[in-house]
C-alpha positions in Angstrom: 118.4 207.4 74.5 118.3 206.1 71.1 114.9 207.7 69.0 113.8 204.2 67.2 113.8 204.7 63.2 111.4 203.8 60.6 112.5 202.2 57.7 111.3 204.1 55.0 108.3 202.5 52.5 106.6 200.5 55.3 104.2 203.2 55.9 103.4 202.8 51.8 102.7 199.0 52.0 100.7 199.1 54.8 98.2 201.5 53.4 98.4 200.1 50.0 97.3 196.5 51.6 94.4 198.2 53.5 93.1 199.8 50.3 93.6 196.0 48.7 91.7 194.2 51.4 88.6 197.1 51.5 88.5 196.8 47.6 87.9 193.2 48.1 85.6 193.2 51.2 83.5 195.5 49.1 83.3 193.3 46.3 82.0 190.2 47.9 79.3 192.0 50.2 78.1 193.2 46.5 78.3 189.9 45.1 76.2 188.5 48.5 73.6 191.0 48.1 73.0 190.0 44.7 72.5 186.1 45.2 70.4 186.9 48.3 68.2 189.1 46.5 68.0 186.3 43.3 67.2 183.4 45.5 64.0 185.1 47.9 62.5 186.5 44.3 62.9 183.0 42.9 61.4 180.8 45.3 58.7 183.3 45.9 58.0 183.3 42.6 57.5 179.8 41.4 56.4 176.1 42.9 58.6 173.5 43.0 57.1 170.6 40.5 57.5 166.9 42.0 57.4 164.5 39.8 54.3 162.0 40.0 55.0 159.1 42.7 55.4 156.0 40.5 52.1 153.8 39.8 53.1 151.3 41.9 54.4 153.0 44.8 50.8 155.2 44.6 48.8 152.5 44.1 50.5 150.8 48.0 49.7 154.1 49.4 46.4 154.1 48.7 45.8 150.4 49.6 47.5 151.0 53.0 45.6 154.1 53.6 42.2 152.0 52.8 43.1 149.0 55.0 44.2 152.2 58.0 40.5 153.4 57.4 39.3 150.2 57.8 40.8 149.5 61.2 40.0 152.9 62.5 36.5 151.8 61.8 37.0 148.3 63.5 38.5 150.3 66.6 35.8 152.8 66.5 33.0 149.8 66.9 34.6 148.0 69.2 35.0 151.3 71.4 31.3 151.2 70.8 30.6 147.9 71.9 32.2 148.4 75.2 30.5 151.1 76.0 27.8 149.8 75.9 28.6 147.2 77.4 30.0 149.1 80.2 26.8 150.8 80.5 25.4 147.8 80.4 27.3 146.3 83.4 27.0 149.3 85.5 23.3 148.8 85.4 23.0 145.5 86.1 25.6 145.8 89.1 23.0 148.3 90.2 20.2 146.1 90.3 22.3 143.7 91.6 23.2 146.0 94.4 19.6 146.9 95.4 18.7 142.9 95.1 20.8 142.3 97.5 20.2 145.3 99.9 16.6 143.8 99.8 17.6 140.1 100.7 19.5 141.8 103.5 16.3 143.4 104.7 14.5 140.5 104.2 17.1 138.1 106.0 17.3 140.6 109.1 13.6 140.1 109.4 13.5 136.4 109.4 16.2 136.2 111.6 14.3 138.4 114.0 11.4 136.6 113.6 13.0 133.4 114.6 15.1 134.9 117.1 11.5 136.1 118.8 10.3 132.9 118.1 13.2 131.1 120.2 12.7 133.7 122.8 8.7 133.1 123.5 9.6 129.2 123.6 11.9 130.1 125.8 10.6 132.0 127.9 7.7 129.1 127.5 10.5 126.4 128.7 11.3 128.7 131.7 7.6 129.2 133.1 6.8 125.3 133.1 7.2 123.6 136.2 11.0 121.7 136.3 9.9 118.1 136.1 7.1 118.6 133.5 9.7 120.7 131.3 12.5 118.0 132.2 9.9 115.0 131.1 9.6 117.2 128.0 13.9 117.9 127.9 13.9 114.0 128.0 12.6 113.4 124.6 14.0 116.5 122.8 17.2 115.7 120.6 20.4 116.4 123.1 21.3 119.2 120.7 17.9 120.8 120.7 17.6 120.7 124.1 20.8 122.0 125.0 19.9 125.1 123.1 17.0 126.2 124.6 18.6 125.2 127.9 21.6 127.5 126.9 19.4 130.1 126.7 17.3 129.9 129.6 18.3 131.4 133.2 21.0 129.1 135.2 18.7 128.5 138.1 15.9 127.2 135.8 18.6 125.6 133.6 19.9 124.2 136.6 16.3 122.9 138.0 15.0 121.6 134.4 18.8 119.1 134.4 18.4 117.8 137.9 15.0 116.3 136.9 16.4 114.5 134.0 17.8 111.2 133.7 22.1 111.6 134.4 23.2 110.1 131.0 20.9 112.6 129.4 21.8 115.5 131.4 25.2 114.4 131.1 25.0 114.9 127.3 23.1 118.3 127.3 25.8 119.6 129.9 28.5 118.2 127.5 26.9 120.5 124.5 26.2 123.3 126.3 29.7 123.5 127.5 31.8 122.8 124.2 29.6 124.6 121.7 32.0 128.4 122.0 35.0 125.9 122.5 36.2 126.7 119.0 35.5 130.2 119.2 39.4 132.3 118.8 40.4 133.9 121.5 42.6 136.3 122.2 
C-alpha cells in the first residue's frame, strides 16, 4: 500500500484563510453592535415631528368628524324612539290581551245563558201535550222549529211532527236532516 502524500504549503493556506475569515467575522459583529446600540438610544431619545396635516385636508377631517357626531346622535334618538315605542307596544298588546281574555269570559257566559235558555224552552216544547205543541210548531218559522225539534227527544220529536200538517213536517224533517250535511268527515 501506497501512504497518500501531502503536498507541502496546503496546510499554510488553509490556516492562513481561517485567520482571514475570523478577522473578518469579528469585524462585522463589532460594526452590528455599534448600529444596534446607535439606533435603540436614538429613537428612545427623541419624538418623531410630523409635519402639520395641510389646512385643507384638516379642515375635511374635522367637517367629517362633525357630520359622524351628528349621525351618531340621529342613531342614538332613533334607538330611543323605538324603545319606547317598543315599550309602548308591549303594553298595549297587554291590555289588549286581558281585553280579550275578558270578552272571552264574557262570551262563554252569554252563550251559556242562551244555551240554558234553549234548554228550559225545550224542555218547555217537550212537556206540552203533542197537538197543542204541534198547533204551536205550525206557526213557528221551519227553521226555528226544526231547531228546537232537533233538540228535543225522538219520541216527542216524533209525536209533535205527526200532529202537523205534511208539507210543514215535510219541511222541518227536510232541515233537521241536512243541517250537519256539510259537516267534513273523515
Amino acid at each position: 500500500m501506497r501512504a497518500l502524500r501531502r503536498k507541502p504549503g496546503r496546510g499554510t493556506l488553509v490556516i492562513l484563510a481561517l485567520i482571514l475569515a475570523s478577522s473578518g467575522a469579528l469585524r462585522i459583529g463589532a460594526g452590528i453592535g455599534v448600529a444596534v446600540a446607535d439606533a435603540s438610544s436614538k429613537s428612545a431619545s427623541a419624538p418623531l415631528n410630523c409635519p402639520l396635516p395641510p389646512a385643507a385636508v384638516a379642515a375635511a377631517l374635522t367637517g367629517r368628524e362633525s357630520q359622524v357626531k351628528g349621525e351618531e346622535k340621529a342613531v342614538a334618538d332613533r334607538l330611543a324612539a323605538l324603545a319606547l315605542a317598543d315599550l309602548a307596544i308591549t303594553k298595549r298588546m297587554t291590555q289588549l290581551k286581558s281585553a280579550e281574555d275578558d270578552l272571552k269570559k264574557t262570551l262563554t257566559i252569554a252563550d251559556g245563558a242562551s244555551e240554558k235558555d234553549l234548554a228550559n224552552l225545550t224542555a218547555v216544547y217537550e212537556a206540552m201535550r203533542p197537538a197543542d205543541a204541534a198547533v204551536l210548531f205550525q206557526t213557528m218559522a221551519p227553521e226555528f222549529a226544526a231547531g228546537f225539534l232537533g233538540r228535543m227527544r225522538p219520541e216527542v220529536a216524533a209525536a209533535v211532527l205527526a200532529g202537523m200538517k205534511p208539507d210543514k213536517a215535510y219541511s222541518i224533517s227536510v232541515l233537521i236532516a241536512g243541517r250537519n250535511a256539510l259537516v267534513p268527515k273523515g
